[in-house]
N, C-alpha and C positions, 0 to 999 in steps of 0.2 A: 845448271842447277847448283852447282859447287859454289860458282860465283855468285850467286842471289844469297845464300849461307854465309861466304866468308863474308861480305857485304854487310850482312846484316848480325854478325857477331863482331865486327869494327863498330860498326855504329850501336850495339847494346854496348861495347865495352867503352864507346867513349860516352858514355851517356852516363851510367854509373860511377865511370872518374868524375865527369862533372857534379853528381851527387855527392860522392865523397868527398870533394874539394867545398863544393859547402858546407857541410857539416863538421869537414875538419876545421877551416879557421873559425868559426865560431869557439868553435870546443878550443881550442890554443889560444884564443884569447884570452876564455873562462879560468885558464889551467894559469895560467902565467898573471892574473890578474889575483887569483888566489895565491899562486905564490908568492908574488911581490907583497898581500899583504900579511900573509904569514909572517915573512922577513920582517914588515915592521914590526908586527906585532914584537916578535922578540928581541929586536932591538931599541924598541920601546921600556919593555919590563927590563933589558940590562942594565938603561940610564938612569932606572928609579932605585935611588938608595934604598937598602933594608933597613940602615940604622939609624937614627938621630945624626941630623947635620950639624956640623959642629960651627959652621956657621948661618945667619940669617941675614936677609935684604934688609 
C-alpha cells in the first residue's frame, strides 16, 4: 500500500513540475520582454535633448 502512495505522490509531484514549468517560461519571457522595453524606453527619453540644438541638418 505504501508503494501505490509513494507511486503515486512522484507522479502528482512530477505532474505539477511540469505545470509549473509551463507557466513559468511563459511568465520570464513576459517579465524580460517588459524589461528590455522599459530599458529602452529610458534610454530613449536620455538621447532626447531638453534644450534647443544648437545645431540643425
Amino acid at each position: 500500500m505504501t508503494d501505490i502512495i509513494a507511486n503515486g505522490y512522484r507522479g502528482a509531484s512530477f505532474m505539477l513540475g511540469m505545470a509549473f514549468d509551463r507557466l513559468l517560461l511563459p511568465a520570464a519571457i513576459i517579465v524580460a520582454l517588459l524589461g528590455a522595453y522599459l530599458i529602452g524606453v529610458q534610454l530613449a527619453e536620455m538621447g532626447i535633448p531638453s534644450g534647443p540644438v544648437p545645431y540643425q541638418l
